[in-house]
Phi, psi and omega in degrees: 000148173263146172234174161261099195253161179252173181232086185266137175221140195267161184217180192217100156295166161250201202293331187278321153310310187299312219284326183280323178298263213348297167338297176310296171002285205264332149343292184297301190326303194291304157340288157344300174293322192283326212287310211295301203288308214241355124294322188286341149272350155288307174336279202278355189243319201238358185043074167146144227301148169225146191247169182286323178279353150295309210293314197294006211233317172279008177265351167294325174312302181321327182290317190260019179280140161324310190268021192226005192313336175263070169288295214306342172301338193253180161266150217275344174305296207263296197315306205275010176278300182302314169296349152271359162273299174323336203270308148353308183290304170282005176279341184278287192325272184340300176294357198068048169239003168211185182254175172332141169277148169232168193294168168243184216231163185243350147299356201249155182323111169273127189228175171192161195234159194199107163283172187281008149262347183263017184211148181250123158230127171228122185027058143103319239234122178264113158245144208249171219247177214032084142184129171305303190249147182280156211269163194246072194273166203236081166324049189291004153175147217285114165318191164256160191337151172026053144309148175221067184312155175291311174214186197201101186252120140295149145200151189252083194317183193241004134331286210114008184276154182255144155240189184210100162232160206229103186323075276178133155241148187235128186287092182275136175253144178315119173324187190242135158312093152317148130270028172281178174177149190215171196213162193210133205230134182211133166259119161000301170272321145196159187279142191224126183271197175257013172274324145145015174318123152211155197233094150319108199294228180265116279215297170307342184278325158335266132036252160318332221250294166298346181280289169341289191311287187328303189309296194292330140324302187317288164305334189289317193304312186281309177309331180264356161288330175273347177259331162322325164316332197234028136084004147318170177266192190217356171232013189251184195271192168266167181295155160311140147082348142324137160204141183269136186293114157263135195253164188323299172302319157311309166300352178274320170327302170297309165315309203290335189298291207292350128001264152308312171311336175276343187276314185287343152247017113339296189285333188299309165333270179302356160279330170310316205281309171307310197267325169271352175296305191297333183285319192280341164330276227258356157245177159238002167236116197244167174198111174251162154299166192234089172256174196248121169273294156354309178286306185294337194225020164318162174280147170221040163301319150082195192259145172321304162318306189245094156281163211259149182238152181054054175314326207266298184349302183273339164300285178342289171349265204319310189297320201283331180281321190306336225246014192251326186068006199307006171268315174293297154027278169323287184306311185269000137307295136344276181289281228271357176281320178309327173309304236221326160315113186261000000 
């Protein structure tokens, strides 16, 4: 059967790619914020809805107003993509399957998406529109036979690493029918099937997880020097309309945080995949629990009147079920028995 599958891989832009990615970056980003700012105040201000082909109808204005003029550096491919993740965002927000979109952030992983008109692939070498030369990808492993991809997301971890993934449909051929079958009880510490199978999670993510935390002290320690600096409290917010100088060393702060963040979901990752490959393989019948995550992993800080006990406890609780992941878990169980499965 055919599917859609992605293909991620890292790449090395040279100074002239990052300096044009960046650009997209903050571009999608901005769009984004602006689409997100102007439905939600049509709602609440003027009581009506705005769509994705109202937003997309103003990026031509946006271009020639003097102060959004540099639109026009990036290709119009990433403004209408990022504005089809917002429409997106809120077709899930509609349905309850997510919460409201919030802005996004320019400390936070940065991406951007190109349909099959915004990239050139020719014999294996992907050109992403503005940029002269093909991205420099690190195959670490090989597509499939005559692949074309569909569509192509850049992102810029909050490492500094670039990846790439590329969309691709592929003929997955079916497993052979098991008469194994499971049932699957997840835990904090590992998962334990009804076969009597069980899968720990990692030992290392503990590990990072104090390193991460140690790091995030750090910065907090250089943001409240800086705000002494500026004659501020080091524990109030900042005034509206405040911005704080960021110095070189807070910005090394931030690379290191975001480092670490990356490695643990890296290790979460390649633990997920590994442990759901093997579940979908060796059974033909799966059964999970249907837990309320959300719920399991509420705050329990509580109200000014009644504050919550045992606060640091139920935080720890809450880092150890989120670092377990039981929603991807899920999800990716899913796609792939539905893949592999007859």
């Amino acid at each position: 059967m055919n599917f859609k599958r992605a293909y991620r891989y890292r790449f090395y832009p040279t100074e002239a790619q990052a300096e044009q990615l960046a650009r997209s970056f903050s571009c999608a980003r901005w769009i984004y914020n602006w689409g997100l700012k102007t439905r939600t105040d049509a709602f609440y201000n003027e009581g009506r809805r705005v769509y994705y082909k109202d937003l997309a109808a103003s990026i031509k204005d946006l271009k020639k107003a003097p102060e959004t003029q540099w639109l026009t550096e990036v290709s119009n491919v990433v403004l209408q993509q990022s504005l089809r993740h917002l429409d997106n965002a809120f077709t899930r927000f509609f349905r309850k399957e997510s919460a409201y979109p919030t802005f996004k952030r320019r400390r936070d992983n940065q991406s951007c998406s190109y349909m099959r008109n915004g990239f050139s692939w020719r014999n294996g070498a992907l050109t992403l529109a503005k940029q002269d030369a093909p991205l420099a990808i690190r195959w670490s492993r090989p597509l499939p036979a005559n692949a074309v991809p569909s569509s192509v997301t850049v992102t810029r971890t909050t490492g500094g690493q670039y990846y790439v993934a590329l969309l691709v449909e592929e003929d997955i051929p079916a497993l052979a029918p098991v008469a194994s079958a499971t049932g699957i009880d997840l835990n904090v510490q590992e998962m334990v099937l009804s076969t009597g199978k069980r899968y720990r999670t990692p030992a290392k993510l503990q590990t990072l997880d104090a390193r991460k935390r140690r790091d995030q002290r750090a910065c907090t320690r250089k943001v409240a020097a800086a705000k002494r600096a500026m004659g501020l409290d080091p524990q109030a917010s900042l005034p509206r309309g405040t911005r704080l100088p960021i110095s070189n060393n807070l910005r090394k702060a931030h690379r290191k945080v975001g480092r670490v963040a990356e490695r643990i979901a890296n290790v979460r990752r390649d633990w997920q995949h590994q442990t759901t490959t093997a579940i979908v393989r060796e059974n033909q019948v799966i059964a999970m629990e249907d837990l309320y995550v959300a719920g399991m992993t509420a705050s329990a800080k509580g109200l000014v009147e009644q504050p919550g006990k045992q606060v640091k406890q139920k935080a720890g609780l809450n880092r150890a079920i989120l670092d377990v992941g039981f929603g991807e878990i899920r999800r990716q169980i899913q796609y792939k028995a539905q893949r592999v499965h007859v």
